[in-house]
C-alpha positions in Angstrom: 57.5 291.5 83.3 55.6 288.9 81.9 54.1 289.5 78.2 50.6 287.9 78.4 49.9 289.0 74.7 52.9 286.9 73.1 52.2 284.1 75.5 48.2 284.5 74.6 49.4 284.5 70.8 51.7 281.3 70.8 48.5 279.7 72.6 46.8 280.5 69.9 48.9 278.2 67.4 50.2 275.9 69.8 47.5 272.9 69.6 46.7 272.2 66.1 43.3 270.5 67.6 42.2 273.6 69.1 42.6 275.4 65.5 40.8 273.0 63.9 38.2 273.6 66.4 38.7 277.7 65.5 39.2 278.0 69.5 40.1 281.1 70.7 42.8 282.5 73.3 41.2 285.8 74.1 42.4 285.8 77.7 45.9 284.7 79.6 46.3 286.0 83.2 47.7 284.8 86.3 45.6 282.1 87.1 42.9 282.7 84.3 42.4 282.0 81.2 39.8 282.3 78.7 39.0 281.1 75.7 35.8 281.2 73.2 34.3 278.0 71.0 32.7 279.8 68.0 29.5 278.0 66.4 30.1 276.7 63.3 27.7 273.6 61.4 31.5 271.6 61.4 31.3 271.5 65.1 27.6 271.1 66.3 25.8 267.9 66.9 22.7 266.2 65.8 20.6 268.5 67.3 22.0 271.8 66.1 23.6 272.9 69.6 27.4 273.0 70.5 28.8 269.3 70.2 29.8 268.0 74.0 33.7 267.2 72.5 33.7 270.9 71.7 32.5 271.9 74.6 35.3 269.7 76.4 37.6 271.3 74.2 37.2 274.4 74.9 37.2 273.9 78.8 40.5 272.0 78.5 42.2 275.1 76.5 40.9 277.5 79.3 42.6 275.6 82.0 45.7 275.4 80.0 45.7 279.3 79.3 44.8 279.5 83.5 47.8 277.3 84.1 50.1 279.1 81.8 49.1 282.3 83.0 50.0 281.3 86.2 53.6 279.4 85.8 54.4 281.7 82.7 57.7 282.9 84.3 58.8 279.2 84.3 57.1 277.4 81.1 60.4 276.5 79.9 61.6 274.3 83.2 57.9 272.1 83.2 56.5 269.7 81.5 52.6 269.9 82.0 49.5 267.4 81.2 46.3 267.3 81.8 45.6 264.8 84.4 42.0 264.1 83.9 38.8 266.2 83.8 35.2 266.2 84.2 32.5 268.2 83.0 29.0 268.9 83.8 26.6 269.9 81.2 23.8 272.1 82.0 22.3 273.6 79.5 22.0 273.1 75.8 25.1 275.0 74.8 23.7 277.4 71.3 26.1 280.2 69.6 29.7 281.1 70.8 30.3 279.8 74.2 33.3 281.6 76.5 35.5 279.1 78.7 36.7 280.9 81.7 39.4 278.8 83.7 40.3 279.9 87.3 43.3 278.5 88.8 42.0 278.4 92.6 45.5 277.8 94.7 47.5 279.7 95.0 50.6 280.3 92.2 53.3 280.7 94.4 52.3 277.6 96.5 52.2 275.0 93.7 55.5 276.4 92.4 56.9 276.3 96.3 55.6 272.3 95.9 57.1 271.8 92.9 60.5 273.1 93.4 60.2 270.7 97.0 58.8 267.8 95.1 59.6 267.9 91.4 56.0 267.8 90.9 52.8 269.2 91.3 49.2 268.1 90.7 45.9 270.8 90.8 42.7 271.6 89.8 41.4 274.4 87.7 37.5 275.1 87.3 36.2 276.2 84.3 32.8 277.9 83.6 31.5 277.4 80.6 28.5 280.2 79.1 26.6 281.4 76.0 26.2 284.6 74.6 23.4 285.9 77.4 25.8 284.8 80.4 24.0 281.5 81.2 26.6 278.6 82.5 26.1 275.8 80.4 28.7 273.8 81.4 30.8 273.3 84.8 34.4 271.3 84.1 37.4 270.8 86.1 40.7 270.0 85.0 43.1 268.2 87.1 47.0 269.2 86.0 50.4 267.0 86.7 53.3 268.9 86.3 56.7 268.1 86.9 60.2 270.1 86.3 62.2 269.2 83.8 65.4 267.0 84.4 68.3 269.5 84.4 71.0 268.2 81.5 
């Protein structure tokens, strides 16, 4: 059985970036992942809202956690990278914002690909919101992973 709270807590550390930023793993599942962007004055921009890198940031982190949730059982056979992304801001972005990532194919599928192919590429959407609920941001991720070469 997987142990989501060790993996959530190695997250945590794992990207000295992200802990400058003071993100947050508060969720890994299978296929989700969430993770929260505190406010902080180090981290907004010019007009006192949530700076867009931030935001990017923390969007990235919750597709990771989505995509570690998902291939937890075999993190230690893959190498993973995100591929590209793009994100849509739609609202200005004030207080602690929550990054939801949701892996939409299916786990077994992708790992069914990669075991044919060596390698897999996918997308994970991410939802961005404030405190009140209200999306102010839409990102996807796009993922390349490939299996490790066997020594």
């Amino acid at each position: 059985m997987t142990d989501f709270d060790a993996i959530k807590a190695g997250m945590q550390i794992a990207v000295p970036y992200n802990v400058h930023l003071g993100l947050e793993v508060a969720e890994v599942a299978p296929g989700r992942g969430v993770v929260t962007l505190p406010d902080k004055a180090e981290i907004r921009n010019h007009v006192g809202s949530q700076h867009a890198g931030a935001l990017f940031s923390a969007g990235e982190a919750a597709s990771g956690a989505a995509f570690v949730g998902a291939f937890a059982e075999r993190l230690g056979e893959l190498t993973p990278l995100a591929e590209s992304g793009e994100i849509a801001y739609r609202k200005v972005a004030r207080g602690v914002i929550t990054a939801t990532g949701r892996l939409d194919t299916d786990a077994e599928e992708l790992l069914a690909a990669l075991d044919e192919d060596g390698v897999v590429r996918f997308a994970v959407g991410v939802e961005l919101t404030n405190a009140v609920g209200d999306v102010v941001a839409e990102m996807t991720v796009r993922w390349h992973v490939r299996a490790n070469a066997e020594s």
